[in-house]
C-alpha positions in Angstrom: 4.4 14.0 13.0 7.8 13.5 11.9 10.7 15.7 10.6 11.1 13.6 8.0 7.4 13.9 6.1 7.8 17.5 6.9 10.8 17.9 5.4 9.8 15.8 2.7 7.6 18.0 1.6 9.3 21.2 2.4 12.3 19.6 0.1 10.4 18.7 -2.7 7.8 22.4 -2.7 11.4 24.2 -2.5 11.7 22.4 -5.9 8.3 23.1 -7.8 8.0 25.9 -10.9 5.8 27.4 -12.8 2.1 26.1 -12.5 3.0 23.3 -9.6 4.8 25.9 -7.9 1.6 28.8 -8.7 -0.9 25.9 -7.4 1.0 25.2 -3.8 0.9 28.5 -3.2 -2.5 29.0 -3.7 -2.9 26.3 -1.3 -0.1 27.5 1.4 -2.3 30.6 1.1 -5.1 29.2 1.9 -4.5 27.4 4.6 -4.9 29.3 8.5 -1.8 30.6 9.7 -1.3 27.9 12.8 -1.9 25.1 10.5 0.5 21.8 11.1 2.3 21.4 7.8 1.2 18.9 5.7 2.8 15.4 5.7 3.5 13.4 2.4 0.6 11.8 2.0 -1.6 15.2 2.1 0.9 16.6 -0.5 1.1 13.9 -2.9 -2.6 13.8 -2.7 -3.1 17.8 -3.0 -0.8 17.6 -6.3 -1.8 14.6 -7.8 -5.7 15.6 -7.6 -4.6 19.3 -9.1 -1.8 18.0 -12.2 -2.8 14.3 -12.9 -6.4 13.5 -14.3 -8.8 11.1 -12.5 -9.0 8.8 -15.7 -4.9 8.3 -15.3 -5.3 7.7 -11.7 -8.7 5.4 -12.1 -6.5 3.5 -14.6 -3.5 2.7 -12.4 -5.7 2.0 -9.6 -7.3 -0.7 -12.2 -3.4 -1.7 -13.3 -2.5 -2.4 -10.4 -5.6 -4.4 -9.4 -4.6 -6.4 -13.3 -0.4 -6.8 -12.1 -0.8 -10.5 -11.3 -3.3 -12.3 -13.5 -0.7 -12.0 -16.0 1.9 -15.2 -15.5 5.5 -13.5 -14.8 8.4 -14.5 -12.1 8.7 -12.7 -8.8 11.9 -10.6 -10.1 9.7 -9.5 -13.5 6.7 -9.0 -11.5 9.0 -6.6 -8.3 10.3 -4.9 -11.1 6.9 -4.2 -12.5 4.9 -2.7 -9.0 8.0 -0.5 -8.2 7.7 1.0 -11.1 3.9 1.3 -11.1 3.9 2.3 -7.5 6.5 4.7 -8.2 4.3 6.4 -10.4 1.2 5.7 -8.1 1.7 7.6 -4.8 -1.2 8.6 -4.0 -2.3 4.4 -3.8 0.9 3.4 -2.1 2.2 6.1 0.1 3.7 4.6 2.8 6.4 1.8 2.8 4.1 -0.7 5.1 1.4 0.3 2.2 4.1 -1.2 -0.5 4.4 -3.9 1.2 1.1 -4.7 1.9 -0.1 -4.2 -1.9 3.2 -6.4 -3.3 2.0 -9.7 -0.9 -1.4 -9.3 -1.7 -0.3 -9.5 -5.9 1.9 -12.7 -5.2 0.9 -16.1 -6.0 -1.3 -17.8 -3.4 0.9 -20.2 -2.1 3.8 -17.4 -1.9 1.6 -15.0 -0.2 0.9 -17.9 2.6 4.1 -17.8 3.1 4.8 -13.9 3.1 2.4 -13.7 5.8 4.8 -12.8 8.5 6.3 -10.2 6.5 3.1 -8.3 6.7 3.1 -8.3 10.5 6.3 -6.7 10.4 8.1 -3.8 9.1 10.1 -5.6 7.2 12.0 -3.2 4.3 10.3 -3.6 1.1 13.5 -4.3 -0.4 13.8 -7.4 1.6 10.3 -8.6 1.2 11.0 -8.9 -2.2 14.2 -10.9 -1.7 12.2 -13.2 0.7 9.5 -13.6 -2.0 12.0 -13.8 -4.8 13.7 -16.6 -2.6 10.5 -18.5 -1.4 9.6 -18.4 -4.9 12.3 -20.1 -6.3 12.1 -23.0 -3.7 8.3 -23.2 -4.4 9.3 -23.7 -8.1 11.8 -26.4 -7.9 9.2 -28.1 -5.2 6.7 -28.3 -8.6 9.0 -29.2 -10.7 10.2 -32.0 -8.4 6.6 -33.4 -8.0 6.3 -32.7 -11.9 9.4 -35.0 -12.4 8.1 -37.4 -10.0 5.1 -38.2 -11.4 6.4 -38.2 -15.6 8.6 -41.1 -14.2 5.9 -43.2 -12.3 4.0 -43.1 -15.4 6.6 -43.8 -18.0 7.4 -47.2 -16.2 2.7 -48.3 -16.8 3.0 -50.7 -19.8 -0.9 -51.2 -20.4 -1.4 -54.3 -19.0 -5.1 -53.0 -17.7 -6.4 -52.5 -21.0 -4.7 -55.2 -23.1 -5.7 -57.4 -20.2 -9.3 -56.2 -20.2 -10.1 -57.1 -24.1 -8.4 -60.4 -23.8 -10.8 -61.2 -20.9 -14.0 -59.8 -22.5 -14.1 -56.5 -20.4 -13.4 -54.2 -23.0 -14.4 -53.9 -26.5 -14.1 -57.0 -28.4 -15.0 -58.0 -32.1 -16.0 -61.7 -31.0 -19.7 -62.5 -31.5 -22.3 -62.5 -28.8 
């Protein structure tokens, strides 16, 4: 276990009043005397469970789940989980666990290429750059294709079909 989650947690219960502080002590209490101290996780889970409702939590589990269908850029949809997962720790506790969570709500192709980043410990901070760069190139790689093909088919001057009711293959108003 780490100094760091320990301290974490020692920083943040230094910190608590009133009925959060009341509740950790009831649980410091209750714990045995030679019991490791509980990492970050186990305390955002222990205060979450005693001061925020399960219908809150069951509906930013199903927010989260929701974050992508709706069509927004990389920047707007960063912005968007940090905040959520901000306000979500028991779902996304650790930063390998944010990272995880923002690839999987990316764009298909963009999470294809985000792959890597989830091997690694990349900072989330600089998965979103990646995506937010990867993104853009992906874009102007549509709207290249996009242009492309509006000016193959500005240049089509109907030939086929004029040519097809002079020649009897289309619809035609001459008698049988």
């Amino acid at each position: 276990m780490g100094i760091v989650e320990v301290s974490r947690v020692a920083f943040t219960t230094f910190q608590l009043s009133g009925a959060a502080y009341q509740c950790w002590q009831v649980y410091e209490e209750g714990r045995p005397a030679n019991a490791i101290p509980p990492i970050w996780a186990q305390f955002t889970e222990i205060f979450l469970k005693e001061f925020v409702p399960q219908t809150l939590r069951d509906a930013w589990r199903i927010e989260f789940e929701r974050l992508r269908q709706g069509i927004m850029t990389v920047s707007e949809y960063a912005i968007r989980f940090s905040e959520l997962a901000r306000n979500t720790p028991i779902l996304v506790h650790t930063a390998r666990e944010w990272t995880r969570r923002f690839i999987e709500g990316l764009d298909y192709d963009l999470k294809i290429c985000m792959a890597l980043e989830l091997q690694t410990n990349t900072p989330f901070q600089q998965v979103v750059e990646i995506a937010w760069r990867i993104g853009g190139i992906l874009g102007e790689e549509r709207e290249s294709k996009e242009d492309k093909r509006s000016r193959s088919s500005r240049g089509f001057s109907g030939f086929y079909s004029s040519a097809m009711t002079h020649y009897g293959g289309g619809s035609s108003s001459r008698p049988a």
